[in-house]
C-alpha positions as CSV (number, residue, x, y, z in Angstrom):
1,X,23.7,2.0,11.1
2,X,22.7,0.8,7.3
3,X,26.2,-0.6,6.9
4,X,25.4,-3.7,9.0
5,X,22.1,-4.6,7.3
6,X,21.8,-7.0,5.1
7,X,18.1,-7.1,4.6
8,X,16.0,-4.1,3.9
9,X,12.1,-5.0,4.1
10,X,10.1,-2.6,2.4
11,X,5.8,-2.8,2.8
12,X,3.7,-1.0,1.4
13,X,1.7,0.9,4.5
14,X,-1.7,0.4,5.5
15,X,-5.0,2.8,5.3
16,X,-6.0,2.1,8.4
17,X,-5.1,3.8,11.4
18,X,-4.9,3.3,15.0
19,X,-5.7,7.2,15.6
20,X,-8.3,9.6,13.7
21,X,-7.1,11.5,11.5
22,X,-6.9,15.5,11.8
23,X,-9.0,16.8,9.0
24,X,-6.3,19.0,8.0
25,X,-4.7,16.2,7.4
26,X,-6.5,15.0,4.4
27,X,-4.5,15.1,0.8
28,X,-8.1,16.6,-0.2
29,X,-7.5,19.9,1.6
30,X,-4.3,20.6,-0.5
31,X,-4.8,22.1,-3.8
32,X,-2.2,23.1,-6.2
33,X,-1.2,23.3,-9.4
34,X,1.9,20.8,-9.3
35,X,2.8,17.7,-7.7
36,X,5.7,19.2,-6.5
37,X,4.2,22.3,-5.0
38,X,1.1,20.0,-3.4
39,X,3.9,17.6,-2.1
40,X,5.9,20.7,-0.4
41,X,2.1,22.3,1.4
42,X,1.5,18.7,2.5
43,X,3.8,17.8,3.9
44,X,4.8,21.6,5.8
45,X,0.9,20.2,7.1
46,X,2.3,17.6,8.6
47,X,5.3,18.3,10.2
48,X,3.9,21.4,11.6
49,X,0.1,20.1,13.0
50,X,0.1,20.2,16.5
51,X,-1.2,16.6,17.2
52,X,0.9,14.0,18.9
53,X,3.0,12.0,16.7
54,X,4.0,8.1,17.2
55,X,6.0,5.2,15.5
56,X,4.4,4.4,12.2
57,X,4.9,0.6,13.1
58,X,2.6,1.3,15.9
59,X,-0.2,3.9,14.2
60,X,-0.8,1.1,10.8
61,X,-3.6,-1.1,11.8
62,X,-4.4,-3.9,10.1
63,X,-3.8,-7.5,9.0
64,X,-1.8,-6.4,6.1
65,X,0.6,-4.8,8.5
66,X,-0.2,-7.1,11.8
67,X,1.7,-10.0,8.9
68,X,4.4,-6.8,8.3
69,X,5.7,-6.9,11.4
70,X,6.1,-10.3,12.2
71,X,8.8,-10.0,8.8
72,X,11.8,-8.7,10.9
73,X,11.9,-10.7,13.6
74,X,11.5,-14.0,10.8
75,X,14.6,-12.6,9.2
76,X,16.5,-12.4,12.5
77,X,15.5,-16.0,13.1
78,X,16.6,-16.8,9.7
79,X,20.6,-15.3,10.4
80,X,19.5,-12.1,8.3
81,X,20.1,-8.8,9.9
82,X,16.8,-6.8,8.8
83,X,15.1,-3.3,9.0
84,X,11.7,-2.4,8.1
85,X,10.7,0.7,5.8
86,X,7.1,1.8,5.4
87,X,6.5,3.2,1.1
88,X,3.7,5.6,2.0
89,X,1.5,7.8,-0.2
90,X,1.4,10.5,2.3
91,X,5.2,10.5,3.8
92,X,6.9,8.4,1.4
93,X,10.1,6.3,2.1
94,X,10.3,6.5,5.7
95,X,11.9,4.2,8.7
96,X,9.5,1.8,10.2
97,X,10.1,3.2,13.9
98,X,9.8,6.9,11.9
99,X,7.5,9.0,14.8
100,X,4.4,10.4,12.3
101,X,1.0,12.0,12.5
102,X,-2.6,9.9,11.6
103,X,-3.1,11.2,8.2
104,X,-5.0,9.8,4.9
105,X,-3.4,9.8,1.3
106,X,-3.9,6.9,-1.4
107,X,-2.7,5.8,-4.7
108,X,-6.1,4.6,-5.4
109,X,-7.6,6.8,-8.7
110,X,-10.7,8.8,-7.5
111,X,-10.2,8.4,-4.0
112,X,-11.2,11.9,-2.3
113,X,-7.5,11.6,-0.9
114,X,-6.1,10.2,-4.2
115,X,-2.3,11.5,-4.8
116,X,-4.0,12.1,-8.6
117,X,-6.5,15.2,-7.9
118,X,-9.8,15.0,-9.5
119,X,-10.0,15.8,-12.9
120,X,-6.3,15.2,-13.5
121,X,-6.2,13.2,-16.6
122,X,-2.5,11.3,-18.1
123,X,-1.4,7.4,-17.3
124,X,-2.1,6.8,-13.8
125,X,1.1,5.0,-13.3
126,X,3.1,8.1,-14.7
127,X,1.3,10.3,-12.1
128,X,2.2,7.9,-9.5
129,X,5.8,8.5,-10.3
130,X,5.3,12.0,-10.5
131,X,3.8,12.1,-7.1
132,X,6.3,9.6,-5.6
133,X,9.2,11.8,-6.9
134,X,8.0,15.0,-5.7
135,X,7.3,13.8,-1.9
136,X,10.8,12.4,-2.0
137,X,12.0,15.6,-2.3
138,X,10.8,17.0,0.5
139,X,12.5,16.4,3.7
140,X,11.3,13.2,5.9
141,X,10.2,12.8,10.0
142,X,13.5,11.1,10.3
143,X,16.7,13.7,9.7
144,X,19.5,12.0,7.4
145,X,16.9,8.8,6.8
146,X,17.6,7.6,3.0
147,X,14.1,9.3,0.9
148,X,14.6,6.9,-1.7
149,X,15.4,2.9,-1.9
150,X,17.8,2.7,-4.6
151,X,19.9,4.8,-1.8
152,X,19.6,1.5,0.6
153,X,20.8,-0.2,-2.4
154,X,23.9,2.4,-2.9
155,X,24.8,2.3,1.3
156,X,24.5,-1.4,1.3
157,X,25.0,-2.8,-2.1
158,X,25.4,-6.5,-0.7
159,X,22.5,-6.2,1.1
160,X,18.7,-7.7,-0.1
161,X,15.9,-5.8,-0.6
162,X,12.7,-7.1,-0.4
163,X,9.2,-5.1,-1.0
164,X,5.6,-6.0,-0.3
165,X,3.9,-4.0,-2.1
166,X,0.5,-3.8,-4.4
167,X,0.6,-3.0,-7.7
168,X,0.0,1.4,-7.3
169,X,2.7,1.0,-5.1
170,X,5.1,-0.9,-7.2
171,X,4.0,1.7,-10.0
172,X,4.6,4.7,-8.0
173,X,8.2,3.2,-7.1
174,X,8.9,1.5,-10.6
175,X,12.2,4.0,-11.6
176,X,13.2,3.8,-7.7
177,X,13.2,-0.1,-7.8
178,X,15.2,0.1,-11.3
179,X,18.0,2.3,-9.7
180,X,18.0,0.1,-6.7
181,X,18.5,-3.1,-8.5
182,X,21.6,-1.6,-10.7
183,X,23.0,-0.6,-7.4
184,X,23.1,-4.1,-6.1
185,X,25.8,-6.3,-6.9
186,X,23.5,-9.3,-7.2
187,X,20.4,-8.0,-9.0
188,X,18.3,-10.6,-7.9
189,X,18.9,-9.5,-4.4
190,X,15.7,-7.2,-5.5
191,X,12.7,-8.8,-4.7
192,X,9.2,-7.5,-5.1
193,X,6.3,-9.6,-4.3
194,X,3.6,-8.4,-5.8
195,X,0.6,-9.4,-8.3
196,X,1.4,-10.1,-11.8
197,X,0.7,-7.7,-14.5
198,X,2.3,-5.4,-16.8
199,X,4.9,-3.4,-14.9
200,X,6.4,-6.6,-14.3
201,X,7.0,-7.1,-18.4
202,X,10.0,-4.5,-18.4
203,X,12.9,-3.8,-16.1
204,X,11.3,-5.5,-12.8
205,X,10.4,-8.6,-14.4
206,X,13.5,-10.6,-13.2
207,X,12.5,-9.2,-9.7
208,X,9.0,-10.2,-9.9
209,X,7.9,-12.7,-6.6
210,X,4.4,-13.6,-7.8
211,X,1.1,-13.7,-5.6
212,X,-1.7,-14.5,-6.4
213,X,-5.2,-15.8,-5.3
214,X,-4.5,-18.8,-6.0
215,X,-1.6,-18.9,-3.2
216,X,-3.9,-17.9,-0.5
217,X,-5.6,-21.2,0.0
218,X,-2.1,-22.6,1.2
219,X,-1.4,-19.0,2.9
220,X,-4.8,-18.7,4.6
221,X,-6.2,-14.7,5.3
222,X,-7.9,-12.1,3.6
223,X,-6.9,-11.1,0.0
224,X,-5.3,-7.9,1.0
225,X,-2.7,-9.3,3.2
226,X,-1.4,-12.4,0.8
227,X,1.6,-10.1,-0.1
228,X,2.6,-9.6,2.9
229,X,1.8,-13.3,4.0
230,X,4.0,-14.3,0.8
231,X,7.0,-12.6,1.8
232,X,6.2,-14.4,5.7
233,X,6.6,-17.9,4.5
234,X,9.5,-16.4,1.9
235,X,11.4,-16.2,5.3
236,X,9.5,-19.1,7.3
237,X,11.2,-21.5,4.1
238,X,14.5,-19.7,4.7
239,X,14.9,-20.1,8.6
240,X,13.2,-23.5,8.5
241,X,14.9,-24.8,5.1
242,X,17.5,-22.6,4.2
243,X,15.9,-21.4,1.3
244,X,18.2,-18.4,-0.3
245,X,16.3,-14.9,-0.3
246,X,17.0,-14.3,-3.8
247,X,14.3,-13.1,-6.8
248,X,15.4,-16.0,-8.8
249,X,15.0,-18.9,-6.7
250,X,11.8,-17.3,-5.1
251,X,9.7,-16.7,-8.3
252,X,10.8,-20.3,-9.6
253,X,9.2,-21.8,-6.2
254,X,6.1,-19.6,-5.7
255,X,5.3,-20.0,-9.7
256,X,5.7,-23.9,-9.1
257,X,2.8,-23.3,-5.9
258,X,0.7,-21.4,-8.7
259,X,0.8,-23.8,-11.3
260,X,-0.3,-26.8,-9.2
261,X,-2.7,-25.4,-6.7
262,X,-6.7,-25.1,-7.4
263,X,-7.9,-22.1,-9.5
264,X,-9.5,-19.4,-7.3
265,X,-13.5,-19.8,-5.7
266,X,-15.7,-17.9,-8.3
267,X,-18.5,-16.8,-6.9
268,X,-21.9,-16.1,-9.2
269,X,-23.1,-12.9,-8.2
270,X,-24.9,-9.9,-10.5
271,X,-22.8,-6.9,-11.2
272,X,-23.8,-3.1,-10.2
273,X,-23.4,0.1,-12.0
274,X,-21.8,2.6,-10.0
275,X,-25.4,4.3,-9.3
276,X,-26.7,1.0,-7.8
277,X,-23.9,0.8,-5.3
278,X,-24.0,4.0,-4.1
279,X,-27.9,3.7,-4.2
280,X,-27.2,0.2,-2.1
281,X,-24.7,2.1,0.6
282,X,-27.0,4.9,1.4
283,X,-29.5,2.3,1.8
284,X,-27.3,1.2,4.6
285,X,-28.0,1.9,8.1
286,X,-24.9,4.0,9.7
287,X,-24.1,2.0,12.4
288,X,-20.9,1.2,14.9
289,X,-19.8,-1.1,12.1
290,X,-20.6,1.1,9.2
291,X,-17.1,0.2,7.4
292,X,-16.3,-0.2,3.5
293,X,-15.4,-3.8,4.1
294,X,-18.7,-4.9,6.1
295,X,-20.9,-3.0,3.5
296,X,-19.1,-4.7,0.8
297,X,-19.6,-8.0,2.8
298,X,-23.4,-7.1,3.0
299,X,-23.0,-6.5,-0.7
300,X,-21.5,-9.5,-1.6
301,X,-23.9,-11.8,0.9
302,X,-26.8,-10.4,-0.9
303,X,-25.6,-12.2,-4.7
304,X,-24.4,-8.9,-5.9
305,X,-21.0,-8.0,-7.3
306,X,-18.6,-4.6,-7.1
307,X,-15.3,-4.8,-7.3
308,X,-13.2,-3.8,-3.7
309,X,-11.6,-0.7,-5.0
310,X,-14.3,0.5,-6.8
311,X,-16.6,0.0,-3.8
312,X,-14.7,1.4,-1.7
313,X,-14.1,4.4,-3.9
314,X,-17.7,4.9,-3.6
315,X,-18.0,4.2,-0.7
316,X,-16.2,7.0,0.8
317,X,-17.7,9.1,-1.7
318,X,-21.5,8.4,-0.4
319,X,-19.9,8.7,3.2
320,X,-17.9,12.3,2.1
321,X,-21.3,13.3,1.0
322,X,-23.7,12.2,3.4
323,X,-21.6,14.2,6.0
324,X,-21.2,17.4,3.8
325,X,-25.1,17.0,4.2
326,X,-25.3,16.5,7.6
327,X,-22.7,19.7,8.5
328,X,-25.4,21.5,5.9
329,X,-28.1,20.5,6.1
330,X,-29.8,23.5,4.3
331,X,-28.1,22.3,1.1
332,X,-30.4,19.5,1.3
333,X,-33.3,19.2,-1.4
334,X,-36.4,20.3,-0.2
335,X,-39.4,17.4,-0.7
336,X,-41.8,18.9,-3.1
């Protein structure tokens, strides 16, 4: 089946979901001393739970992946013969149409569902890798599907590759993407749009496809779908114009965008401690539309500052909290 593609599209998945998720099927419920042995109890958790499974292209929610899956059918239009992969913290490298269960694992550092346990200390981007290496181990939903991308590269080595990805992603993936591009007879068939920082200052950097916030004035939607809305008008320009899917050629254009487009809104707004944004989301009534993102937007309205990861880092650990409380509600302090 691989030996007729010639574009592999690799995003990043989403952490929202179209189902609840099991609480069993939580990273935080698996302890253990090693990646690897964590990555071999999680996963025998989710191949064995008993609750339905279905397509991950149909269980991500989102606009990050809503923009995702208009990507294949862009390629098609373009002459490109395209499949979709999902790079996912709790499954790993897995086929877009792979049938999964609703589950929660992150990259993000201090997340109660972080791949990194609490306490764990070391580089975060060398326990990414660890993680990432470990769950490819372990067998995937689809039997004989490739666990790692540098074997897309290997099956198909005249093919493109290009990932949407954010930066924990790219990190996790960083020796995988290296593998991949030698692989490749055209190296710059590797293409990773992603923001700029320091992982792209070593063996990705010719594959780097920069984005931005200054891009998204041009690209319109939220921050945490520009990636993914990069890599659309990537294809848009190469149906509409030709333009060659190529890291070269790609960075040179969306650089050029960069340098001439308006620096980024700045907004004036006080910054929190940690303890004043968690002191500001308990504060908050727990309605229907009690999410991170329209607390943060309540946050944010009011003048004050936090960044989105951090928020929403504690954000779920007020939320995790307040419903320990609630399913205890003797272990609540007394008022004296």
């Amino acid at each position: 089946m691989t030996s007729t593609i010639d574009l592999h599209i690799i995003a990043s998945c989403s952490d929202r979901k179209r189902a609840p998720v099991p609480s069993e099927l939580h990273l935080r419920t698996i302890q253990a001393e090693t990646p690897e042995s964590r990555a071999q109890h999680w996963c025998s958790s989710l191949y064995n739970h008993p609750h339905p499974t279905r397509p991950a292209l149909e269980l991500y929610a989102g606009d990050h992946w809503n923009v995702v899956l208009e990507l294949p059918a862009l390629a098609s239009q373009a002459g490109l013969r395209p499949q979709l992969w999902v790079a996912s913290a709790g499954y790993g490298l897995i086929p877009a149409d792979a049938a999964i269960r609703p589950y929660s694992a992150t990259f993000t550092r201090g997340h109660a569902d972080s791949v990194i346990p609490r306490g764990e200390s070391g580089p975060t981007s060398a326990l990414h890798q660890h993680w990432w290496k470990a769950l490819t181990r372990e067998p995937g939903p689809t039997p004989g599907a490739p666990r790692h991308i540098h074997q897309l590269a290997e099956t198909a080595p005249r093919a493109r590759l290009l990932v949407v990805a954010s930066s924990p992603y790219v990190a996790a993936l960083e020796q995988d993407l290296a593998l991949a591009a030698r692989a490749l007879r055209k190296p710059e068939y590797l293409l990773i749009v992603s923001k700029p920082g320091p992982l792209f200052r070593g063996v990705l950097e010719p594959h780097q496809v920069p984005s931005t916030s200054h891009l998204q004035p041009l690209l319109g939607g939220p921050l945490q779908s520009l990636h993914a809305r990069v890599a659309r008008d990537l294809l848009e320009r190469t149906r509409d114009a030709g333009a060659e899917v190529d890291a070269t050629h790609a960075r040179d254009y969306y650089e050029s965008l960069i340098r001439r487009s308006a620096p980024p809104v700045r907004y004036e707004r006080t910054p929190m401690t940690d303890d004043e944004v968690r002191r500001f989301i308990e504060r908050t009534p727990r309605t229907e539309k009690y999410l991170w993102s329209a607390t943060l937007k309540q946050l944010r309205d009011s003048g004050l500052a936090c960044e989105l990861k951090r928020f929403k880092r504690l954000f779920h650990e007020v939320q995790q909290r307040a419903d320990q409380q609630h399913q205890n509600p003797a272990a609540q302090p007394r008022p004296t």
